[in-house]
Each structure stands twice: as C-alpha cells, then as structure tokens.
PyMOL Python script that loads the backbone (N, CA, C, O; Angstrom):
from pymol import cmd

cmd.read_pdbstr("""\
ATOM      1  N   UNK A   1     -10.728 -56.921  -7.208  1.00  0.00           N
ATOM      2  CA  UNK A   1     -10.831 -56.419  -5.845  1.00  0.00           C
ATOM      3  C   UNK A   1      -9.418 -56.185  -5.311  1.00  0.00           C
ATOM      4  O   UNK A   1      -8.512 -56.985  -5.543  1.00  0.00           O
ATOM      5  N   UNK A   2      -9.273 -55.246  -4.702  1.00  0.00           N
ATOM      6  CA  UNK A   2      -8.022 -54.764  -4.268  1.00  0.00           C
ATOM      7  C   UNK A   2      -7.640 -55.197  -2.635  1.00  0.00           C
ATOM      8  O   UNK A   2      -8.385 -56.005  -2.081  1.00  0.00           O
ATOM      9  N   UNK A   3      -6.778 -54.787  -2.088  1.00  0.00           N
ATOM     10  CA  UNK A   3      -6.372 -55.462  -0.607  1.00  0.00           C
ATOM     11  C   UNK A   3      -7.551 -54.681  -0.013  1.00  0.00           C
ATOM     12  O   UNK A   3      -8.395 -55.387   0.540  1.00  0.00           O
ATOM     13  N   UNK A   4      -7.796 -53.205  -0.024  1.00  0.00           N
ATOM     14  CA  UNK A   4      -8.803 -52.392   0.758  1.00  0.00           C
ATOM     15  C   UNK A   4      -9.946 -52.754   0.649  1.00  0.00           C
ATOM     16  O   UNK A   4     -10.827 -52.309   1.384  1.00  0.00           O
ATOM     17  N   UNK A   5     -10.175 -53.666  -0.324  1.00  0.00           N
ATOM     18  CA  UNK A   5     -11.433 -53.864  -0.873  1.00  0.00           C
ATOM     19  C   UNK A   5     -12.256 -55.554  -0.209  1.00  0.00           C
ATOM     20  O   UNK A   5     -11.594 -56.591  -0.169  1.00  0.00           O
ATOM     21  N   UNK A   6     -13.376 -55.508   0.133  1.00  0.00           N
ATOM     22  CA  UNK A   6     -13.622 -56.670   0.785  1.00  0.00           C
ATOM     23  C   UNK A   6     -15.580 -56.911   0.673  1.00  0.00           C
ATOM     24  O   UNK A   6     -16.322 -55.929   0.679  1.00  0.00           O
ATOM     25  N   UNK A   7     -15.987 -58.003   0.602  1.00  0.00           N
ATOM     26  CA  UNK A   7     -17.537 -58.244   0.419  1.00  0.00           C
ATOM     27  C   UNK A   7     -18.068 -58.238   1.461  1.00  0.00           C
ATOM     28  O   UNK A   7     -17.367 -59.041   2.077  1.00  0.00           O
ATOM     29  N   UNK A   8     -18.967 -57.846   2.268  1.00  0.00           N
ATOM     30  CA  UNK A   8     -19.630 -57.932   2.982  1.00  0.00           C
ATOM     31  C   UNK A   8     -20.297 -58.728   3.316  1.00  0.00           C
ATOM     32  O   UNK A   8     -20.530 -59.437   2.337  1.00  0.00           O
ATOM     33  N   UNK A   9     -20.846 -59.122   4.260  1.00  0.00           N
ATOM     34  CA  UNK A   9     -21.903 -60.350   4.603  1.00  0.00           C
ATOM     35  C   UNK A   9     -23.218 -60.498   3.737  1.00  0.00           C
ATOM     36  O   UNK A   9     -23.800 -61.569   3.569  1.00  0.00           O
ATOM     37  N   UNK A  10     -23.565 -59.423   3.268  1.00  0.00           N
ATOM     38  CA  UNK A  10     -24.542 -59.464   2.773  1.00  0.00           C
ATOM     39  C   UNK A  10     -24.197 -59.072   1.272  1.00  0.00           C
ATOM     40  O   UNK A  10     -25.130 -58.704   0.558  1.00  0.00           O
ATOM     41  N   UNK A  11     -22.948 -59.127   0.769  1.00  0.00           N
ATOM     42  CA  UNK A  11     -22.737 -58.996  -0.730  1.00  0.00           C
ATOM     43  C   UNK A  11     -22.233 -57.788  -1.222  1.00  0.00           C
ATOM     44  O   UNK A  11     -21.529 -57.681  -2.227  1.00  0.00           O
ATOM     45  N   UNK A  12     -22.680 -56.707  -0.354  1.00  0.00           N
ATOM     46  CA  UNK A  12     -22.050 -55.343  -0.901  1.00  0.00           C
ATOM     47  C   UNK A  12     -20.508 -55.343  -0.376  1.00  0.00           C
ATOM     48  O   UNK A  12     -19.963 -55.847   0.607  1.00  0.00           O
ATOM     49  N   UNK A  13     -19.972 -54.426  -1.643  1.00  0.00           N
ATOM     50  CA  UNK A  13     -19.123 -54.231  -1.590  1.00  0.00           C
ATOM     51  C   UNK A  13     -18.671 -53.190  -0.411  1.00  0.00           C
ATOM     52  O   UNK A  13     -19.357 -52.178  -0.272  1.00  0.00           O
ATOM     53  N   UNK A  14     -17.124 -53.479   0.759  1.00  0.00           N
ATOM     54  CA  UNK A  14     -16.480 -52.481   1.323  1.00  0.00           C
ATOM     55  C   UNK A  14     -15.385 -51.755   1.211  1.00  0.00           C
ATOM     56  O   UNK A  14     -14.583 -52.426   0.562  1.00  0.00           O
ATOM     57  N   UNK A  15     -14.902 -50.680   1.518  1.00  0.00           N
ATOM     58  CA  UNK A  15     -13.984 -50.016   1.173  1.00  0.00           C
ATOM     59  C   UNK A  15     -13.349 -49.731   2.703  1.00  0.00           C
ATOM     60  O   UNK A  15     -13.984 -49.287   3.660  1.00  0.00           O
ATOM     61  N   UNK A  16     -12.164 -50.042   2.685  1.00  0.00           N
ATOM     62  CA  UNK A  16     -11.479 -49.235   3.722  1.00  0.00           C
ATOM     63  C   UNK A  16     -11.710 -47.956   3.897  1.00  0.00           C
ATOM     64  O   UNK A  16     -12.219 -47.269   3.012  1.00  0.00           O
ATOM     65  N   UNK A  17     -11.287 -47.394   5.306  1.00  0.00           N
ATOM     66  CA  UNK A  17     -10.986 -45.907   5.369  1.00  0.00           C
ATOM     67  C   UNK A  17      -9.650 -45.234   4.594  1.00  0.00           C
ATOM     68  O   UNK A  17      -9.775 -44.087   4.164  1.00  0.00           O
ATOM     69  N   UNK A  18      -8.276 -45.996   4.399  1.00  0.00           N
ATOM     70  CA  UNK A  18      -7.602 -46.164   3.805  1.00  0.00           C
ATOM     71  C   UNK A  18      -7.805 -45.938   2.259  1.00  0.00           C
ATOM     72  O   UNK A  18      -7.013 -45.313   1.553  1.00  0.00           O
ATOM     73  N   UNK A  19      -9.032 -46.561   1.806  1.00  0.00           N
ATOM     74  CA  UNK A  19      -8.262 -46.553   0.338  1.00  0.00           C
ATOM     75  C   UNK A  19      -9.550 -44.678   0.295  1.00  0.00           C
ATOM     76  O   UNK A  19      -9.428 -43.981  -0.712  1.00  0.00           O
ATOM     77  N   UNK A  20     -10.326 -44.314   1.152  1.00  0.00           N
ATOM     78  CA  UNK A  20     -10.650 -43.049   1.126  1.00  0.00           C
ATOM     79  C   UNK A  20      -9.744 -42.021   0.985  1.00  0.00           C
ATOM     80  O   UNK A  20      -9.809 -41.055   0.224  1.00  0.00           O
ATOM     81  N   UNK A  21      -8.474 -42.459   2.182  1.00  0.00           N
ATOM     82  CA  UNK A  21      -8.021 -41.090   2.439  1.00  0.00           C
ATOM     83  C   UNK A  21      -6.354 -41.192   1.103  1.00  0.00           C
ATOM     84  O   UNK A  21      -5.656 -40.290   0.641  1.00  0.00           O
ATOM     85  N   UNK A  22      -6.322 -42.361   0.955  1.00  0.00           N
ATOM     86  CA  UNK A  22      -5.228 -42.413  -0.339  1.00  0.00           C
ATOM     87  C   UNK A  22      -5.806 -41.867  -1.770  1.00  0.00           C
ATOM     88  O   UNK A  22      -5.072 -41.124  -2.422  1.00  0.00           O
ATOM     89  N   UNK A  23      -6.962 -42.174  -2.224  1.00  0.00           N
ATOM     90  CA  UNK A  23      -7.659 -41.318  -2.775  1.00  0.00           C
ATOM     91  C   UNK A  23      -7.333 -40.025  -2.818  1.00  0.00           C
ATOM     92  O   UNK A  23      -6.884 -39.366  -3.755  1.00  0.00           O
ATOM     93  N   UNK A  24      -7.662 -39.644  -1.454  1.00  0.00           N
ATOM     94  CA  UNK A  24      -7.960 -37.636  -1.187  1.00  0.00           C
ATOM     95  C   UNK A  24      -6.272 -37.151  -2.156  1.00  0.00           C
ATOM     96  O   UNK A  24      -5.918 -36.428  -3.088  1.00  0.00           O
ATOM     97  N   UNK A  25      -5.584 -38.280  -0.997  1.00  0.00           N
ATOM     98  CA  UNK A  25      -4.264 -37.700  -1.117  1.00  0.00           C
ATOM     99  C   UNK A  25      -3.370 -37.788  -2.278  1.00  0.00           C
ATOM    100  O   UNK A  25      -2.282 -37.212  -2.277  1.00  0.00           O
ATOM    101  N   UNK A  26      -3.806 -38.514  -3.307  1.00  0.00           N
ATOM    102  CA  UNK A  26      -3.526 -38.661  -4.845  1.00  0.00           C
ATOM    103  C   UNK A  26      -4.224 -37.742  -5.363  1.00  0.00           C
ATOM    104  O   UNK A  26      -3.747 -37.345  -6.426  1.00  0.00           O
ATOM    105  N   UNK A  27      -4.803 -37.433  -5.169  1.00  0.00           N
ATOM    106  CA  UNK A  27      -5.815 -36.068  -6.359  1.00  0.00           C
ATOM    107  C   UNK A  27      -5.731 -34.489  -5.528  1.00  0.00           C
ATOM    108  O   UNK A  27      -6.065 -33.471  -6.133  1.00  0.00           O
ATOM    109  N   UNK A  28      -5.333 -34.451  -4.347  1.00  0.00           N
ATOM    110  CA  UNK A  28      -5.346 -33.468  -3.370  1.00  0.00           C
ATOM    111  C   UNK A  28      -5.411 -32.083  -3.802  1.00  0.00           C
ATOM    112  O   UNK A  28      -4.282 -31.624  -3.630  1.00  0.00           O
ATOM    113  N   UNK A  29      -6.021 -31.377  -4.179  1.00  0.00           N
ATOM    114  CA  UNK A  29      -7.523 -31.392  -3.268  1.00  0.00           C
ATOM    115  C   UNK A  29      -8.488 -32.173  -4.533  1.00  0.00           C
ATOM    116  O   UNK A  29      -7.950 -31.994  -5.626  1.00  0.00           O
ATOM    117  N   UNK A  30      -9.385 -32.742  -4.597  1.00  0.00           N
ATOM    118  CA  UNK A  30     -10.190 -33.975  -4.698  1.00  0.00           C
ATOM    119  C   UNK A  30     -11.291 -33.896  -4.253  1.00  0.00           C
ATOM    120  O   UNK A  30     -11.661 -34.095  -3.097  1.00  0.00           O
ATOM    121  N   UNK A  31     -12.183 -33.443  -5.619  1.00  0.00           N
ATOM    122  CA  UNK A  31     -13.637 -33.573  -5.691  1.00  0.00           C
ATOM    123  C   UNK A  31     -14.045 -34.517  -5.031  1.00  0.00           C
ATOM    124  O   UNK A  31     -13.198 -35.126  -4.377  1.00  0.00           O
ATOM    125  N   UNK A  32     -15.690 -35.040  -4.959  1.00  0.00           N
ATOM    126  CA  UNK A  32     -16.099 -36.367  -4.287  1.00  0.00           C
ATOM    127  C   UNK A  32     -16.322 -37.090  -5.359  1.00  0.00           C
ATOM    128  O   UNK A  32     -16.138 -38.277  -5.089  1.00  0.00           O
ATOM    129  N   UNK A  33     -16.628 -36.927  -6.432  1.00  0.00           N
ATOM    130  CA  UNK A  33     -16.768 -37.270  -7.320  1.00  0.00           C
ATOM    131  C   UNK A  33     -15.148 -38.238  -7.944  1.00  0.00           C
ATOM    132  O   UNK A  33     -15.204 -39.420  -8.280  1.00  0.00           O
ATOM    133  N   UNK A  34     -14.100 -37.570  -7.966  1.00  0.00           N
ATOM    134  CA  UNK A  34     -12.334 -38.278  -8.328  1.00  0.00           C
ATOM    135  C   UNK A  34     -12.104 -39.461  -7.476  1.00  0.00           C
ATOM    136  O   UNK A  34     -11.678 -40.572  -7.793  1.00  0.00           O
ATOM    137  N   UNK A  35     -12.700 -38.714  -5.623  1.00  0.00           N
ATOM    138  CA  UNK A  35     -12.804 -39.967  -4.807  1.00  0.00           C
ATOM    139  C   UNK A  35     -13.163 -41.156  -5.260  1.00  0.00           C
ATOM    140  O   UNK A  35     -12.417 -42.109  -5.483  1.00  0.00           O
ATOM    141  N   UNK A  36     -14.509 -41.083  -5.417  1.00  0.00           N
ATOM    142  CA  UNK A  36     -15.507 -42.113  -5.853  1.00  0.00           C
ATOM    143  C   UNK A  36     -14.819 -42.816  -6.803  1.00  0.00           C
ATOM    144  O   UNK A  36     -14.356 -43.952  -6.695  1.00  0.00           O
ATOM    145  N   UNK A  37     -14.780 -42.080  -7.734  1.00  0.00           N
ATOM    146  CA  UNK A  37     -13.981 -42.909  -9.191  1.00  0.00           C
ATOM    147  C   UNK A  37     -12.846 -43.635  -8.681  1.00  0.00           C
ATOM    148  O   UNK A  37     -12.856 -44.843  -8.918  1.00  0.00           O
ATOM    149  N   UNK A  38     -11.744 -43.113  -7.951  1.00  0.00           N
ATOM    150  CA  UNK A  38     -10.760 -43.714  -7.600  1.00  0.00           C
ATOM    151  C   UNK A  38     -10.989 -45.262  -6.772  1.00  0.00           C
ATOM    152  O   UNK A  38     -10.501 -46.354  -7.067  1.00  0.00           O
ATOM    153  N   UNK A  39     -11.882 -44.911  -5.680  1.00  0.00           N
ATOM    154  CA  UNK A  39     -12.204 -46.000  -4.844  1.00  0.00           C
ATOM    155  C   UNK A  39     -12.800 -47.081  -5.699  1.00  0.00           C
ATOM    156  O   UNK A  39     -12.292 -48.199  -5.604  1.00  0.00           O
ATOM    157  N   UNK A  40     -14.032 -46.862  -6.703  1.00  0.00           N
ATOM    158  CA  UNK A  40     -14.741 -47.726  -7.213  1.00  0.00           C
ATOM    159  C   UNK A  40     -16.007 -47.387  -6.729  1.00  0.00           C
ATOM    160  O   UNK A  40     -16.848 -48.247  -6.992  1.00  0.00           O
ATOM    161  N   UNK A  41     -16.408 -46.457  -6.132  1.00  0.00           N
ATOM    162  CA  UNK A  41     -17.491 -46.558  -5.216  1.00  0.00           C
ATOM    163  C   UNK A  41     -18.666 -45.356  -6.119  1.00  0.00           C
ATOM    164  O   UNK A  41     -18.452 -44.800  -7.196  1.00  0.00           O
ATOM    165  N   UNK A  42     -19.968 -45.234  -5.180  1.00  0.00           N
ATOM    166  CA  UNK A  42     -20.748 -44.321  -5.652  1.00  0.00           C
ATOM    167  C   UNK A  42     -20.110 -42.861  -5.158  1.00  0.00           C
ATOM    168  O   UNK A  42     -19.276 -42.647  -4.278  1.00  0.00           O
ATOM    169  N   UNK A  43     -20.510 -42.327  -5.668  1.00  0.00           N
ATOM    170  CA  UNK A  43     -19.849 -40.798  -5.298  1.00  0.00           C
ATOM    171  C   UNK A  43     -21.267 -40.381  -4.042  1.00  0.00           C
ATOM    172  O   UNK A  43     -21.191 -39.266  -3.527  1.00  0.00           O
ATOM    173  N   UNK A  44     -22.325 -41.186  -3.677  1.00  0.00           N
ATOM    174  CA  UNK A  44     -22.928 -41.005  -2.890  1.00  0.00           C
ATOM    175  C   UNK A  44     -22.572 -41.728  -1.638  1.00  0.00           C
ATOM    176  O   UNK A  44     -22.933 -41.358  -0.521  1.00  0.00           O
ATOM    177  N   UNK A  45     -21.851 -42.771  -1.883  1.00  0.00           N
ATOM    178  CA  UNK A  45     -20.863 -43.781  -0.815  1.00  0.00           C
ATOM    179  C   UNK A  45     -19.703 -43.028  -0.097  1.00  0.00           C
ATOM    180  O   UNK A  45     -19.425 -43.140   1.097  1.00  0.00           O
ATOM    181  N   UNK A  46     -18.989 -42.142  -1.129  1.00  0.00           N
ATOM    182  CA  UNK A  46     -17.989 -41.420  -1.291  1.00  0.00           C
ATOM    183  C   UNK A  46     -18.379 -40.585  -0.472  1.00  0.00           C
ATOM    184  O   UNK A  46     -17.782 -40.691   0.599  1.00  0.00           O
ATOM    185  N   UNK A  47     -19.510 -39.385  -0.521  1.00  0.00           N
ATOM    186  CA  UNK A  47     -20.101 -38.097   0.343  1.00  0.00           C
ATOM    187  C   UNK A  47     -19.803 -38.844   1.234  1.00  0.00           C
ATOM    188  O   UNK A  47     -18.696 -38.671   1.745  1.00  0.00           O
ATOM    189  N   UNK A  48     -20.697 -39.969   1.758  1.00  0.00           N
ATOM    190  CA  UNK A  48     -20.750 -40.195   2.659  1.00  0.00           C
ATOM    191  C   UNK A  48     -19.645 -41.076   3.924  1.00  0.00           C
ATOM    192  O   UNK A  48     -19.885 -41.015   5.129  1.00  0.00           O
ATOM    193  N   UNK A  49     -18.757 -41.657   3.486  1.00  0.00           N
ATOM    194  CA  UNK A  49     -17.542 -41.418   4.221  1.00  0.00           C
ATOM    195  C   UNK A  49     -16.222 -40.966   4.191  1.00  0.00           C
ATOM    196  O   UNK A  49     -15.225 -41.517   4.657  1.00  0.00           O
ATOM    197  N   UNK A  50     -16.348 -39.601   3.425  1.00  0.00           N
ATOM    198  CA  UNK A  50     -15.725 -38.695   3.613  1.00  0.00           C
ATOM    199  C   UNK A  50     -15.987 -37.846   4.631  1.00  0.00           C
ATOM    200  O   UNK A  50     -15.261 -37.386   5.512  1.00  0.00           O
ATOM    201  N   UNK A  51     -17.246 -37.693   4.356  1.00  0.00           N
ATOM    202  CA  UNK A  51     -17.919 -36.670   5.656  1.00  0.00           C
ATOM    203  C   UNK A  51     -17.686 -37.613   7.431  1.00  0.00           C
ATOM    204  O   UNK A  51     -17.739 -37.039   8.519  1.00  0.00           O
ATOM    205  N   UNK A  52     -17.484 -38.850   7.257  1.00  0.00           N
ATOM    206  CA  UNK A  52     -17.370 -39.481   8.381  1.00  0.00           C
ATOM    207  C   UNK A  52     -15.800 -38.989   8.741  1.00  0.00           C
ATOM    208  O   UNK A  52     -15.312 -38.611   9.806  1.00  0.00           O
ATOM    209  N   UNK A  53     -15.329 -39.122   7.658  1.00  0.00           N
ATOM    210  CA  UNK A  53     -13.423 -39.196   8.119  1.00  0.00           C
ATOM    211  C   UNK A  53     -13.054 -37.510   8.537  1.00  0.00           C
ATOM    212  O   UNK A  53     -12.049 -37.103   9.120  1.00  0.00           O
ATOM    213  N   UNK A  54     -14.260 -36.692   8.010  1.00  0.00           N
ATOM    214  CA  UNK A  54     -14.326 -35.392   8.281  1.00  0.00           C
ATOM    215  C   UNK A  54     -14.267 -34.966  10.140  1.00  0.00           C
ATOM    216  O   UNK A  54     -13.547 -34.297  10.880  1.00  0.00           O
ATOM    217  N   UNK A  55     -15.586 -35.887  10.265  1.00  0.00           N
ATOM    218  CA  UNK A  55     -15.485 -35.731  11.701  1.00  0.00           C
ATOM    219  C   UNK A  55     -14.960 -36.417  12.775  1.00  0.00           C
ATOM    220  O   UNK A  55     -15.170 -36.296  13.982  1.00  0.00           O
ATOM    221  N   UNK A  56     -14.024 -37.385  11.956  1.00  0.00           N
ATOM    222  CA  UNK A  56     -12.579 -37.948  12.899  1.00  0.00           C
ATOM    223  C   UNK A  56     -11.291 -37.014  12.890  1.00  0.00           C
ATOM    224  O   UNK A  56     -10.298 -37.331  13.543  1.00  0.00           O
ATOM    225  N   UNK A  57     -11.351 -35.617  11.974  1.00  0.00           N
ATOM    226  CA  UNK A  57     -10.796 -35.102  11.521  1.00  0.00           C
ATOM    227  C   UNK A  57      -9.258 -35.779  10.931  1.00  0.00           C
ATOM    228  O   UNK A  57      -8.090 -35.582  11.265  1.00  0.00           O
ATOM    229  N   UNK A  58     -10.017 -36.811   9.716  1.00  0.00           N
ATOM    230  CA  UNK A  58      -9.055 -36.917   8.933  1.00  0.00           C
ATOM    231  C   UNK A  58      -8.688 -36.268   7.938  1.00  0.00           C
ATOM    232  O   UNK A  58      -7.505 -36.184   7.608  1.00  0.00           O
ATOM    233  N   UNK A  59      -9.664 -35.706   7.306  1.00  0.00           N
ATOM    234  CA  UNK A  59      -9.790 -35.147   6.236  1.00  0.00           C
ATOM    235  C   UNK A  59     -10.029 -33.228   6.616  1.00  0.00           C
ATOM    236  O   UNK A  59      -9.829 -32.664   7.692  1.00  0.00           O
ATOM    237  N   UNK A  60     -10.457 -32.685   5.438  1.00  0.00           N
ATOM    238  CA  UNK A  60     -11.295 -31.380   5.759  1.00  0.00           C
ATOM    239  C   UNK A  60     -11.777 -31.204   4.275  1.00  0.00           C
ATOM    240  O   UNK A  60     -11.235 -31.714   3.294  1.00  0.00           O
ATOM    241  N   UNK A  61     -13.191 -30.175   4.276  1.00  0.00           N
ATOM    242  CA  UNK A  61     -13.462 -29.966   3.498  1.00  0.00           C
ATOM    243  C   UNK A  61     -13.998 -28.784   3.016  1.00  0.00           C
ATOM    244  O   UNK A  61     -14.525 -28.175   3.947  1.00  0.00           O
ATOM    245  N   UNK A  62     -14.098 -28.139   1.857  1.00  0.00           N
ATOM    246  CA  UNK A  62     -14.090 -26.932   1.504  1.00  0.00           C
ATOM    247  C   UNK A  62     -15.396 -26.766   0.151  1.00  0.00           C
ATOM    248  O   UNK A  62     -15.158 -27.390  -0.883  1.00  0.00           O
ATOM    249  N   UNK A  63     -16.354 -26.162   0.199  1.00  0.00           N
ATOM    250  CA  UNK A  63     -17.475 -25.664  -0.538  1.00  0.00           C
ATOM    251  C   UNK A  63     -16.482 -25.197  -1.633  1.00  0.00           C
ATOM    252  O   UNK A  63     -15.474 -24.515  -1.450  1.00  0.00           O
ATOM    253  N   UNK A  64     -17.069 -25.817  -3.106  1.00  0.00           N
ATOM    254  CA  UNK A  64     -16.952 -25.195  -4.163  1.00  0.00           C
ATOM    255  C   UNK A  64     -17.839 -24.998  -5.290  1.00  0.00           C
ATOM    256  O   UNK A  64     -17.566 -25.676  -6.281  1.00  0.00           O
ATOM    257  N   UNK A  65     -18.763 -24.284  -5.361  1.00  0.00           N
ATOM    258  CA  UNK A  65     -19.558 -24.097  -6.006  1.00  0.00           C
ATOM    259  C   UNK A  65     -21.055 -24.914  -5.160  1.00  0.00           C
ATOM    260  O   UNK A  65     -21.482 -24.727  -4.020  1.00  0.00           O
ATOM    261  N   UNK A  66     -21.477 -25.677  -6.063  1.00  0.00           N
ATOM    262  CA  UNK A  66     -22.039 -26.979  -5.018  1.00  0.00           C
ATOM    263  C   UNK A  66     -21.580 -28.092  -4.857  1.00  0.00           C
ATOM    264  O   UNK A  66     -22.331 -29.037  -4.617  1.00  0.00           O
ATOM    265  N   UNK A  67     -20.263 -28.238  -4.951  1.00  0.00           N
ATOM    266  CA  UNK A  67     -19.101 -29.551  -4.171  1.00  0.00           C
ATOM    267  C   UNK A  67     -18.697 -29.374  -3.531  1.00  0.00           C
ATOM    268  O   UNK A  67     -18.563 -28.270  -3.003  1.00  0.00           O
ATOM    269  N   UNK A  68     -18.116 -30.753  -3.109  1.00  0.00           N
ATOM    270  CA  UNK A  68     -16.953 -30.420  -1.748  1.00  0.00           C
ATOM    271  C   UNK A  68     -15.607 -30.787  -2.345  1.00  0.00           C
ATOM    272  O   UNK A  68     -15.539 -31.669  -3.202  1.00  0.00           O
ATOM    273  N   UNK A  69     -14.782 -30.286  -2.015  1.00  0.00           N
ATOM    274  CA  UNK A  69     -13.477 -30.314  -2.333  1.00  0.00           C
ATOM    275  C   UNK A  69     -12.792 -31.245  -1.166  1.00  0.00           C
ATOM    276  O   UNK A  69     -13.155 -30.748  -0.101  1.00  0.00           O
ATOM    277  N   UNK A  70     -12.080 -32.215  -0.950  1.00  0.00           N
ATOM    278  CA  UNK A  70     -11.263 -32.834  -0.229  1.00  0.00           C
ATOM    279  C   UNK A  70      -9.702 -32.802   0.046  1.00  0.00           C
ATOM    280  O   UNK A  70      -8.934 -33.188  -0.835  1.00  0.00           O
ATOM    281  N   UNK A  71      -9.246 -32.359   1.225  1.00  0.00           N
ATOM    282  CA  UNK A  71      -8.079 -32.399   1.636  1.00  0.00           C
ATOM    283  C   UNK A  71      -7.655 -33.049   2.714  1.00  0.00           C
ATOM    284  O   UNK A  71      -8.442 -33.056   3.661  1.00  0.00           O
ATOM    285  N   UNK A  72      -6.576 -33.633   2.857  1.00  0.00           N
ATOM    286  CA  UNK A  72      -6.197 -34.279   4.138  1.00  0.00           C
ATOM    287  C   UNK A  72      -6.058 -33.301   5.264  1.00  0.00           C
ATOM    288  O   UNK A  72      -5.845 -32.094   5.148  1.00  0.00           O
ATOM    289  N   UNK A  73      -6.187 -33.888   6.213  1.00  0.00           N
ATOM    290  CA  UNK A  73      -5.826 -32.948   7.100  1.00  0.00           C
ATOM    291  C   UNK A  73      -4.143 -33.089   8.002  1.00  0.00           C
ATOM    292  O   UNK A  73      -3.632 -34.126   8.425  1.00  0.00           O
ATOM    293  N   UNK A  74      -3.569 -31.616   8.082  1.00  0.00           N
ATOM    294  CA  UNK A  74      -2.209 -31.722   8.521  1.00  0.00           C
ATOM    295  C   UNK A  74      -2.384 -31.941   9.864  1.00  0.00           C
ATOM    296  O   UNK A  74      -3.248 -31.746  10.719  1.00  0.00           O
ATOM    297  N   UNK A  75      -0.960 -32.548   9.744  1.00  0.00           N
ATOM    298  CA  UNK A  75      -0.693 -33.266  11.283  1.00  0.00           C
ATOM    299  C   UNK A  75      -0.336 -31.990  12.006  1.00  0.00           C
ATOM    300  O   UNK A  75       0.016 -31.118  11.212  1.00  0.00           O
ATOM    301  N   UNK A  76      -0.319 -31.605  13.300  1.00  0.00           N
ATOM    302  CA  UNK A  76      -0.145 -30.990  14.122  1.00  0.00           C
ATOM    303  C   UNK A  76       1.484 -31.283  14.136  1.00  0.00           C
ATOM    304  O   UNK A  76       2.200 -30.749  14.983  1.00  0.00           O
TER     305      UNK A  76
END
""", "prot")
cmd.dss("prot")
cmd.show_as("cartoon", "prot")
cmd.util.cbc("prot")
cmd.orient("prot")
C-alpha cells in the first residue's frame, strides 16, 4: 500500500485524488485503462473518478474510438 493508498472502514480499498491525477500525468494522455493499472484500481473505479475529477475540472477528456483518453487540465 502506498502513502495515497488507504482501507476503508469497511475493507475496500481507497485511492486518493492524487494518485488519479499523477497517473494521468505520467502516461499523458492516458487511457482509463493505464490509469487503472497505474493506481491499482478497476478500470471501472478508474472511469469513475476520473469522470469526477473531470467535473472539478481537473482533468479533461477526449473520445477515442470507444475510450476516453485522459489529460490534465492547464492552468489558466
């Protein structure tokens, strides 16, 4: 288990938002699938808070084929 990494009350495993967006930004641009792998997580864990950090606009994301592609998003 890593520093980002932590058990939950009920046993499942958590992931920071952090070790999401270090992820993105090591593989950049970054399937959900590289995510996943990277984090440790399901790539269905992965969809799903990526798409959260999407609409904090941390991230952005881009249709490729039938994936999503992951990029950070630039700072203003």
């Amino acid at each position: 288990m890593t520093a980002d990494e932590s058990t939950g009350g009920d046993g499942r495993q958590t992931y920071s938002d952090d070790a999401f967006i270090e992820a993105v930004s090591e593989k950049q641009p970054a399937a959900t699938k590289e995510v996943a792998d990277l984090v440790g997580c399901t790539r269905r864990n992965a969809d799903y808070r990526l798409r959260r950090l999407e609409d904090e606009g941390k991230v952005t994301s881009k249709e490729a084929g039938n994936s999503l592609i992951w990029s950070i998003t630039s700072e203003p």
